[in-house]
LONUSE-26594 format. One record per residue: z, x, y of N, C-alpha, C in turn; residue in three letters. Coordinates in pm, whole numbers, plus 50000, padded with zeros to 5 digits. Layout:
# LONUSE-26594
{pt {Z,X,Y},{Z,X,Y},{Z,X,Y},'ALA'} ...
***
This chain:
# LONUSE-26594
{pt {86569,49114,42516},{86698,49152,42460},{86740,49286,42519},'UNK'} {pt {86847,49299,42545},{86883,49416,42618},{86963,49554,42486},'UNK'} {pt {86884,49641,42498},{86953,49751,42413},{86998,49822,42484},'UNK'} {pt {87141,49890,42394},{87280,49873,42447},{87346,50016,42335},'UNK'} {pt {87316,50155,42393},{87381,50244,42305},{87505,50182,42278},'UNK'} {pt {87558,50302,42170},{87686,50261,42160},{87796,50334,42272},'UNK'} {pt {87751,50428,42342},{87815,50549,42475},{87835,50399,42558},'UNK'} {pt {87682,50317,42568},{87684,50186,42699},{87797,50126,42657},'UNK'} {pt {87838,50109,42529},{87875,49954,42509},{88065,50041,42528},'UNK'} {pt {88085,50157,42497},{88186,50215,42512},{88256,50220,42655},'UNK'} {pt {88184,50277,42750},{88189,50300,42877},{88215,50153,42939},'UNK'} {pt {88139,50035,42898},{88191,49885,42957},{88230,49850,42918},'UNK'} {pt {88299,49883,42791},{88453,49829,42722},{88569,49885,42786},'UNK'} {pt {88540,50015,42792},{88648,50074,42908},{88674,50028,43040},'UNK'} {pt {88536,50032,43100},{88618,49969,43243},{88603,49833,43225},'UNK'} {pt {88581,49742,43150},{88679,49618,43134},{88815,49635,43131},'UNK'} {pt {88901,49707,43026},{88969,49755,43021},{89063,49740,43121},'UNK'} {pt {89009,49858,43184},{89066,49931,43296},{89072,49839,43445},'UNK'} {pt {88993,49748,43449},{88916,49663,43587},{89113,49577,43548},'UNK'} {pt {89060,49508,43427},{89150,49385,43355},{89264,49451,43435},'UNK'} {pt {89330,49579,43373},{89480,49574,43389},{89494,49597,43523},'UNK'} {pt {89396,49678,43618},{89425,49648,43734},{89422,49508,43834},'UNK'} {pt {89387,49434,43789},{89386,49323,43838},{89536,49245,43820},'UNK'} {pt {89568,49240,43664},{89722,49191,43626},{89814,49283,43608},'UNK'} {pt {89776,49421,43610},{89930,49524,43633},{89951,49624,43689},'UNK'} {pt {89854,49638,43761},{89847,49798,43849},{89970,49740,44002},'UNK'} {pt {90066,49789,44034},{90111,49792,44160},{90024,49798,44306},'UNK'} {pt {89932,49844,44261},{89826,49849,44400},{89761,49752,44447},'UNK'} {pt {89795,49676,44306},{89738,49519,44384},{89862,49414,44368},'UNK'} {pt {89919,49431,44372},{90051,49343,44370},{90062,49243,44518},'UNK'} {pt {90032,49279,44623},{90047,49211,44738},{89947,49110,44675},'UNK'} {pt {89789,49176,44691},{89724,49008,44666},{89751,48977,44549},'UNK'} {pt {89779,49010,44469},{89837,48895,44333},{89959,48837,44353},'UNK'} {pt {90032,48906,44434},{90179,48759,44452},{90162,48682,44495},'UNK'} {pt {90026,48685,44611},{89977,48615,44743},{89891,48497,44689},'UNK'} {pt {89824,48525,44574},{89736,48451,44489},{89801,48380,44423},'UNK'} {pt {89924,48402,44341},{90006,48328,44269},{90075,48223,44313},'UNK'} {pt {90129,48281,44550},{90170,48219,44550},{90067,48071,44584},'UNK'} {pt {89953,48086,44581},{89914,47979,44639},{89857,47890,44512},'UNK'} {pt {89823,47943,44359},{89804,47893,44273},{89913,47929,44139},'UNK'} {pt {89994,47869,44164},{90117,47959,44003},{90033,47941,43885},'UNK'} {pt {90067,48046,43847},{90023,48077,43676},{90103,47925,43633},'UNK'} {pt {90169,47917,43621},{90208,47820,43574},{90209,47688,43543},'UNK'} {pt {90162,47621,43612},{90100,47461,43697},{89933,47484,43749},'UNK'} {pt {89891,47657,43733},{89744,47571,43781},{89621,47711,43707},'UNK'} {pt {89550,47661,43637},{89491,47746,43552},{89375,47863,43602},'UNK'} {pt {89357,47856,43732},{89316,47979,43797},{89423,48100,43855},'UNK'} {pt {89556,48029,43840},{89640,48131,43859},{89725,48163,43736},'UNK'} {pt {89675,48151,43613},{89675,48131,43490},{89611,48264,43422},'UNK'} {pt {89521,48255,43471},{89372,48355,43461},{89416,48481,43497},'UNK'} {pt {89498,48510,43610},{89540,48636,43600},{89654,48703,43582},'UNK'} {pt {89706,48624,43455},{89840,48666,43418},{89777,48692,43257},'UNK'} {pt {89662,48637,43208},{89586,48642,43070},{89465,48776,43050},'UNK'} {pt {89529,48833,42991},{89443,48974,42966},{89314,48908,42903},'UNK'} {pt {89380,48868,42804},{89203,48810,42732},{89138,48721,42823},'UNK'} {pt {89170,48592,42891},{89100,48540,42981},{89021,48593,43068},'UNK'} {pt {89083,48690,43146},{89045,48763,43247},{88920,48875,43244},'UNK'} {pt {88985,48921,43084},{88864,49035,43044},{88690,49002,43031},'UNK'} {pt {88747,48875,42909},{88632,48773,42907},{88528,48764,43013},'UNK'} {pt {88570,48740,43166},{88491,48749,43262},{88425,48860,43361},'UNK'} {pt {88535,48943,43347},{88503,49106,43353},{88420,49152,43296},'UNK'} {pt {88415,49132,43170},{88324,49159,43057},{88176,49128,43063},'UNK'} {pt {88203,48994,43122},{88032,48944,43105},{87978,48970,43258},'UNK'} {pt {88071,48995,43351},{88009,49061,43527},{87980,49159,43440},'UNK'} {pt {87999,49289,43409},{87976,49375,43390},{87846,49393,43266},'UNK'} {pt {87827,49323,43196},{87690,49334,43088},{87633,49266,43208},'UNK'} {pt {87618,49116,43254},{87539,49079,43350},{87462,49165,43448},'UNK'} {pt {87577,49299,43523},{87501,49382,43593},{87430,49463,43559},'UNK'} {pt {87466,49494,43437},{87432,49635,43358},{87266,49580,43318},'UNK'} {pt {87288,49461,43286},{87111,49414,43272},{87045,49391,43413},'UNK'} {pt {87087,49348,43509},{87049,49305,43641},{87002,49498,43722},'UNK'} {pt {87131,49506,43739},{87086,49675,43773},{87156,49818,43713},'UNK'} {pt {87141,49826,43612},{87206,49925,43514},{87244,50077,43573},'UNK'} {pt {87159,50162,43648},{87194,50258,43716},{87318,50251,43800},'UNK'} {pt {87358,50152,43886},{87447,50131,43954},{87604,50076,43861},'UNK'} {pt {87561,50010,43785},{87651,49971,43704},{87732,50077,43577},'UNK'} {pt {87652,50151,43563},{87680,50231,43476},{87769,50359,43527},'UNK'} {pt {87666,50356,43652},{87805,50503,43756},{87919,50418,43781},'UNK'} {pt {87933,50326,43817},{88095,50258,43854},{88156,50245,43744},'UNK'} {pt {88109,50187,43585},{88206,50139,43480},{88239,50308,43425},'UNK'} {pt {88105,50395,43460},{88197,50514,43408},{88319,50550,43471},'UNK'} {pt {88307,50554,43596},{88409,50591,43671},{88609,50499,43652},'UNK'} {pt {88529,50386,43643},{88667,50337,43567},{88671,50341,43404},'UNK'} {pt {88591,50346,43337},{88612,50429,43169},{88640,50516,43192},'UNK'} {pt {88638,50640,43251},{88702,50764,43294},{88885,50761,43304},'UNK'} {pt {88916,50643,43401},{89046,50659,43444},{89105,50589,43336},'UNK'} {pt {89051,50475,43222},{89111,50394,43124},{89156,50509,43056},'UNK'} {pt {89037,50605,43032},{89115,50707,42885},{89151,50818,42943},'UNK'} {pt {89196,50827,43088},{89317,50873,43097},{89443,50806,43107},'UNK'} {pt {89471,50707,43170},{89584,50613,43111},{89596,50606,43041},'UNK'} {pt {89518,50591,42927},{89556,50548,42779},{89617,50704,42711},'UNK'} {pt {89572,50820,42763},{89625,50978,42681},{89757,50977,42729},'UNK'} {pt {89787,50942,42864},{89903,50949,42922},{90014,50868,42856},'UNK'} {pt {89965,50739,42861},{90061,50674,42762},{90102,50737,42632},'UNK'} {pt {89998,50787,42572},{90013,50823,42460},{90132,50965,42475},'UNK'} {pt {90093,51029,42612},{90147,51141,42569},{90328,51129,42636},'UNK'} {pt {90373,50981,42662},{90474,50979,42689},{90524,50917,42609},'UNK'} {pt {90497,50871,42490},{90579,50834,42350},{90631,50951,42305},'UNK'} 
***
């Protein structure tokens, strides 16, 4: 069984998070996601479905990321910090533009 502070389980909730929306809303990936869409539409075909669905998408994000974190945790843990890092700054930013 893998034990799992609560800092671990924080830090790979974040860069789920953070992985998720870059995949379905960051502009920086917009070329290959139009490119992807165009060859599977969200619409008519359920892998291009997948990345228009936050929860779908996370879902699998989610479990790469515990998967690695048990497979090789040192490595996994410097990268999801690094994107938990940039989630809760997006997220202050948002906040601080309401």
């Amino acid at each position: 069984m893998m034990d799992t502070s609560i800092l671990q389980f924080i830090i790979l909730g974040l860069a789920t998070y953070r992985i998720t929306r870059l995949f379905i809303r960051d502009t920086i990936l917009s070329t290959p996601r139009d490119w992807f869409w165009s060859k599977f539409p969200p619409e008519s075909s359920k892998l291009g479905y997948l990345l228009t669905c936050e929860w779908c998408l996370s879902f699998w994000i989610g479990s790469l990321l515990v998967f690695s974190a048990i497979i090789i945790p040192s490595v996994t843990y410097v990268i999801a910090a690094v994107f938990a890092v940039s989630a809760v700054t997006g997220l202050l930013t948002a906040y601080e533009d309401k």
